[in-house]
C-alpha positions in Angstrom: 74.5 61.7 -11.5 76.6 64.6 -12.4 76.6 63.3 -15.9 72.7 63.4 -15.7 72.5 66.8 -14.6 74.8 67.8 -17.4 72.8 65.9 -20.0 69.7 67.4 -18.6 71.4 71.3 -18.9 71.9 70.7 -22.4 68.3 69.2 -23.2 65.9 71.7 -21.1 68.1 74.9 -21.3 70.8 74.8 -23.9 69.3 73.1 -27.4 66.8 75.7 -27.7 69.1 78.8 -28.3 68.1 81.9 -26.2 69.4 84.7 -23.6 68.1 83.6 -20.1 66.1 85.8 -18.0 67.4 87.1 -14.4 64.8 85.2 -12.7 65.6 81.9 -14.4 69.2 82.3 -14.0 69.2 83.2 -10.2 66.9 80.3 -10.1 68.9 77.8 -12.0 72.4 78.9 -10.0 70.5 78.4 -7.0 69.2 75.0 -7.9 72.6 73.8 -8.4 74.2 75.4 -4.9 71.3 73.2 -3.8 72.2 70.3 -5.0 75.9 70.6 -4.1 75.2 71.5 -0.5 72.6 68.6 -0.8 75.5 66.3 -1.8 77.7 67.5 1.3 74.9 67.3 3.8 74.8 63.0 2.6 78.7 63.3 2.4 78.7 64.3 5.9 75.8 61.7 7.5 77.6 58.8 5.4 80.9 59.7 5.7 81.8 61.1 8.9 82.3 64.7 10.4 86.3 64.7 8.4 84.8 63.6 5.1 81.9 66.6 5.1 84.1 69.4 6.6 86.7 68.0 3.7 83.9 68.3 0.9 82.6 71.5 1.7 86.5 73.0 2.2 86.5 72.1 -1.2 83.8 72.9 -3.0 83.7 76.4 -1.6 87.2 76.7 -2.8 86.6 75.4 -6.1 83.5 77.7 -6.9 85.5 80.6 -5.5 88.4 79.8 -8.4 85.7 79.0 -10.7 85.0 82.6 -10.6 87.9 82.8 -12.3 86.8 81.1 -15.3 83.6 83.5 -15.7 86.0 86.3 -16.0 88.1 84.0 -18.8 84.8 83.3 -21.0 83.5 87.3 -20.5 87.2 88.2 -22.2 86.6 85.2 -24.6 83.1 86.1 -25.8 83.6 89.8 -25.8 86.2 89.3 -28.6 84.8 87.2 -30.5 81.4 89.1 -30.7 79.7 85.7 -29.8 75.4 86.9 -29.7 74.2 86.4 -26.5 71.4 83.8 -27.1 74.1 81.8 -28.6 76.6 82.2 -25.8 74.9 78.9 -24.0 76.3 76.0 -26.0 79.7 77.8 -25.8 79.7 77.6 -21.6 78.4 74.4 -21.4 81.0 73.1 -23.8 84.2 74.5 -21.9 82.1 73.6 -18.6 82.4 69.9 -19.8 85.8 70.0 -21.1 86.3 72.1 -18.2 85.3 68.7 -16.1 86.8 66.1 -17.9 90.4 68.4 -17.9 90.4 68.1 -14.5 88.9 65.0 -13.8 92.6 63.6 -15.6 94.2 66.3 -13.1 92.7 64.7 -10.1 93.8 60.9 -11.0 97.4 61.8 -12.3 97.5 63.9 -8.8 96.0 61.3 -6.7 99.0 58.6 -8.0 101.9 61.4 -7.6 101.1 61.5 -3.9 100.2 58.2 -3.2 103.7 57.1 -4.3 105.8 60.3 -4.2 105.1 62.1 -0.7 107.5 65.0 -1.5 104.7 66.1 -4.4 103.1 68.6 -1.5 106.2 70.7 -1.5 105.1 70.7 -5.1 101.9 71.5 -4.8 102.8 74.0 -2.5 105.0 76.2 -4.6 102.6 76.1 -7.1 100.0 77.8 -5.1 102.8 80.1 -3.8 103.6 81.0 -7.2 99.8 81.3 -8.5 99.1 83.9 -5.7 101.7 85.9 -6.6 100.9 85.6 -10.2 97.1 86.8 -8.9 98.0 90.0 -7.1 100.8 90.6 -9.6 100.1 93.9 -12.5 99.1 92.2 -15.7 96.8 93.4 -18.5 93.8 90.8 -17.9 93.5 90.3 -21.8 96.6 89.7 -23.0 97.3 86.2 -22.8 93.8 85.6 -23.7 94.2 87.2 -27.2 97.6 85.5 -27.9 95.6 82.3 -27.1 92.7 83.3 -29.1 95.2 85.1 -31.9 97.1 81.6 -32.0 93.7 79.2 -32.4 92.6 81.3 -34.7 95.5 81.4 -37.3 95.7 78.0 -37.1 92.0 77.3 -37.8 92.0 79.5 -40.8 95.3 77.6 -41.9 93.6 74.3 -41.9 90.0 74.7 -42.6 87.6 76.6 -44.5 86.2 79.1 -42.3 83.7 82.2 -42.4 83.7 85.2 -40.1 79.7 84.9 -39.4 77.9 83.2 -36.8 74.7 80.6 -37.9 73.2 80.6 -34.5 75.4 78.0 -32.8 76.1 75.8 -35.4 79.4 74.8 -35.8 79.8 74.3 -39.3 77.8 76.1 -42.0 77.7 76.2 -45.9 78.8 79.5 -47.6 78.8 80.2 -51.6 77.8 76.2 -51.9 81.5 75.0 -49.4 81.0 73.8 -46.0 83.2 76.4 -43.7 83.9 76.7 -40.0 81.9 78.9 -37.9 83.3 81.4 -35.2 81.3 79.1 -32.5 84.0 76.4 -32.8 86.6 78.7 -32.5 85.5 80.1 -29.1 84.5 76.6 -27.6 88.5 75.5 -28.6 89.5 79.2 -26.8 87.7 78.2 -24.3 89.0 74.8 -23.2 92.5 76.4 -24.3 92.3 79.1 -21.7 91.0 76.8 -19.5 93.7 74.1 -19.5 96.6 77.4 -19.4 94.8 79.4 -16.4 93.0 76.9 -14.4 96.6 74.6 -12.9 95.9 75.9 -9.3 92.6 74.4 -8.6 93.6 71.0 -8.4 96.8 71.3 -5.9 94.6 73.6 -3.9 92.1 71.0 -3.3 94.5 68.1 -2.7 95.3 70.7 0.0 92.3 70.4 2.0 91.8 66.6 1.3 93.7 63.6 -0.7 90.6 61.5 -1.0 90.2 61.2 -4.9 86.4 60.8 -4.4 85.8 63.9 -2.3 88.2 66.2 -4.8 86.3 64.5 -7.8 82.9 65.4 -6.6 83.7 68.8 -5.2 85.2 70.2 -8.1 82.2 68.5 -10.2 80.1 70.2 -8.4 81.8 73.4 -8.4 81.2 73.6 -12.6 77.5 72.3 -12.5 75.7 75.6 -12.8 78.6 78.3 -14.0 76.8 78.6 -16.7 73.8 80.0 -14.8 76.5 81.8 -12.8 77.5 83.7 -16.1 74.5 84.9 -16.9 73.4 86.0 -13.3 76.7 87.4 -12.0 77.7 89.3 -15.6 77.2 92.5 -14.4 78.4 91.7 -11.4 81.5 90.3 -11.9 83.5 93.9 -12.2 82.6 94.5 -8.8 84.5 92.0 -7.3 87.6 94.4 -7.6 89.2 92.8 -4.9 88.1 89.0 -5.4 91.5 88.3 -7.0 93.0 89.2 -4.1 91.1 87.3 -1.5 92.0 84.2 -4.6 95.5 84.9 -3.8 95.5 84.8 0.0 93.4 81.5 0.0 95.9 80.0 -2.4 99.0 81.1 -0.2 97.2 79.9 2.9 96.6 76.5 1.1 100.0 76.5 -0.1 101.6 77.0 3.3 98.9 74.6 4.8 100.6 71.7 2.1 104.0 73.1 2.8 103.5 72.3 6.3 102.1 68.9 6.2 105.0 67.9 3.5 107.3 68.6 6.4 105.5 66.6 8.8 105.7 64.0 6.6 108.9 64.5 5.2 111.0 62.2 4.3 113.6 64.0 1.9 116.8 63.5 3.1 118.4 67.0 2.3 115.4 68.3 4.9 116.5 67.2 8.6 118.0 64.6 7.6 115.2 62.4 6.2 113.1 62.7 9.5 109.5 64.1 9.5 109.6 68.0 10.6 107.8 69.0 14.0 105.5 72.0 12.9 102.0 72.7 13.7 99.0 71.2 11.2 96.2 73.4 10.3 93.2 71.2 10.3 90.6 71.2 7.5 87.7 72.8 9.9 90.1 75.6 10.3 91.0 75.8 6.5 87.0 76.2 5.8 86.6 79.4 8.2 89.7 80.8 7.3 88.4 80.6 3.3 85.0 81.4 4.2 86.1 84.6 6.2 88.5 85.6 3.1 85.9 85.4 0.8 83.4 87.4 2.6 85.4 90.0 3.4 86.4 90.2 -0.4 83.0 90.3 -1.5 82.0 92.8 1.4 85.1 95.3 0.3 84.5 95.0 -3.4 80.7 95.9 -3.2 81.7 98.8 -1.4 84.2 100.3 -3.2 83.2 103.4 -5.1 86.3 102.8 -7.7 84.7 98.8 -8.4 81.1 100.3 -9.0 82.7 102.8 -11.0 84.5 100.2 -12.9 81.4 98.6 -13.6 79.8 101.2 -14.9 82.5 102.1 -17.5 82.3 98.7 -18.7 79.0 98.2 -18.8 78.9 101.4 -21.3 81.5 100.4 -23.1 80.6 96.4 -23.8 76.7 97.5 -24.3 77.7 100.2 -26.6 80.2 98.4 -28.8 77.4 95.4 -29.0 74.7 97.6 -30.5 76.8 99.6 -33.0 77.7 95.4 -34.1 74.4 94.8 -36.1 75.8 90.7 -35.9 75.7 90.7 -32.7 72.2 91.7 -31.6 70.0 89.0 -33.7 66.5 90.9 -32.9 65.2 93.9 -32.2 64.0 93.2 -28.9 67.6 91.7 -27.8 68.8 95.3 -29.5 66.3 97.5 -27.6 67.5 95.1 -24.2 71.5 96.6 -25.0 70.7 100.2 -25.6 68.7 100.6 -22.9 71.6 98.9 -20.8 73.6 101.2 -22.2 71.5 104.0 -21.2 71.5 103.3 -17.9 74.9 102.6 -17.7 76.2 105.9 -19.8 73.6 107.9 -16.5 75.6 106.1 -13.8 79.0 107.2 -15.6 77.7 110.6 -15.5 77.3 110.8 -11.9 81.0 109.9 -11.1 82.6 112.1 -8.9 85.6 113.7 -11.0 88.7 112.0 -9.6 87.0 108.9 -10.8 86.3 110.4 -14.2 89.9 110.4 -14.7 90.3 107.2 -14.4 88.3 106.0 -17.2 90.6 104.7 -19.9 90.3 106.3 -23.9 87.2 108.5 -22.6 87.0 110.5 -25.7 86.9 107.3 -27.8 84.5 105.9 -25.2 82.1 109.1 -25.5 82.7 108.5 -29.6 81.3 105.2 -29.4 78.5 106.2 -27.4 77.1 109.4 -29.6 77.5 107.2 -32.5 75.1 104.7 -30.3 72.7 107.2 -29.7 73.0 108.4 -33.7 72.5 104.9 -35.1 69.4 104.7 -32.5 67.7 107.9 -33.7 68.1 106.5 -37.3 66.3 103.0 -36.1 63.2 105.1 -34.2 
């Protein structure tokens, strides 16, 4: 089934290059949420009352940290000035590799803790440890350009490759050789990032259920449909100024959740003397509202911040504006005419900033440079 839908993505939305509309995005998104909750609703008439609270623990915690991921592939195609109607093939392709990553996750998890019990202390400390990482200062792009920096020295090292994109081919002939297009290099980012920033999603899961087929199928259906996600929630995504803080305290909650239940089934014998621990168990209908609640409240805070609008805004102006003054990056001119007007709206929004958040925007005189050149190379066009 999954592999069907996937199949069918690629087929109906993804061979045909092209930048999808808001409309068939929000459409799309919701088609797949559909399905999913679809999926939990037969989960739960099949499988019992356990086995649905279990899948939809999951899968709302999975899509929450796949969140995460739209932010890694905004950093990825932002520096590597992929054109939007191309952008497509890309997602899908670290969607899938995405899938099949953690897919090998979920098995090699599954046999740690059916034979080694003690793995949920494990998994445990690696949630810890990713929350703290989450709420911790760290410039957002760094590790994603040493990645990409890394991939693509080595590329250029090994194969012939050219600096222009030919739609989303892969592989294109320049000056009569055969060379390697930009698009391969940012599928490989892609499933690098993925594989270095995504190791939390699986032990969270395991934390609200150990039945392979439930974690499998939740974190499936988690993917299906990011792709949609990106193109519907780009603009949004700067907003959620506080969603990587609401991450962090539903991976510590997890992580003290799996703490907890290692001790009741401990049977290290450094830890009370090989004898399982008596401490409370927080069941998996209480791990659902407790993420739920988190997640709303995040949302609900970040969409009424004035400093996350204002964020947005500032990005916007600076993406849209650095996108139209890169004449490889708009193909046409109606895609063009789409970016400065985005642009223009966002440079108006900027201007309406009250002045202590004015201050905060970072290399404003080389922002307002790129823009006035914008506007210059706009006049010339009309």
């Amino acid at each position: 089934m999954i592999l069907g839908l996937l199949l069918f993505d690629f087929w109906f939305h993804v061979r045909a290059a092209h930048v999808p509309s808001l409309p068939e995005a929000a459409w799309w998104s919701f088609t797949y949420i559909a399905i999913a909750v679809l999926f939990g609703v037969v989960v739960f008439v099949f499988g019992g009352e356990q086995a649905g609270t279990e899948y939809f623990a999951g899968y709302v915690t999975e899509k929450a940290l796949s969140i995460d991921n739209v932010f890694v592939f905004l950093v990825i195609m932002a520096s590597f000035k992929v054109p939007r109607e191309d952008q497509q093939k890309a997602l899908l392709f670290g969607i899938v590799f995405s899938l099949v990553a953690r897919t090998g996750r979920i098995f090699l998890g599954a046999a740690l803790i059916e034979t080694f019990s003690w793995v949920f202390y494990v998994f445990g400390l690696v949630l810890l440890v990713a929350a703290g990482h989450l709420v911790a200062p760290h410039d957002e792009t760094r590790n994603d350009r040493k990645t990409e920096n890394l991939i693509v020295r080595t590329a250029r090292k090994l194969f012939h490759t050219t600096d222009a994109y030919d739609g989303d081919k892969l592989f294109t002939v320049r000056d009569g050789r055969r060379v390697m297009t930009p698009m391969l290099l940012v599928m490989v980012s892609i499933a690098g990032t993925d594989l270095l920033f995504a190791l939390d999603s699986i032990p969270a899961i395991f934390g609200l259920t150990t039945s392979t087929f439930i974690v499998f199928t939740a974190t499936a259906f988690s993917l299906l449909g990011l792709r949609q996600l990106y193109f519907l929630i780009d603009g949004l995504l700067e907003r959620l100024l506080y969603l990587s803080y609401g991450l962090a305290a539903i991976l510590a909650f997890v992580g003290v959740k799996l703490i907890l239940h290692a001790l009741h089934e401990n049977n290290l014998p450094f830890i009370n003397d090989g004898d399982p621990v008596r401490v409370i168990e927080i069941s998996t209908t209480q791990s659902l509202i407790v993420i739920v609640c988190v997640l709303l409240v995040t949302v609900g805070v970040s969409l009424r911040s004035p400093k996350g609008k204002a964020k947005t805004a500032v990005t916007a102006l600076r993406r849209h504006s650095a996108d139209y003054l890169n004449p490889a990056y708009p193909c046409d001119s109606a895609e063009r005419e789409r970016i400065y007007a985005s642009m223009v709206d966002a440079e108006r929004r900027v201007h309406t900033f009250a002045p202590e958040l004015k201050q905060l925007i970072r290399e404003s005189e080389k922002l307002k440079a790129q823009v006035d050149e914008a506007h210059r190379k706009h006049g010339q066009r009309a």
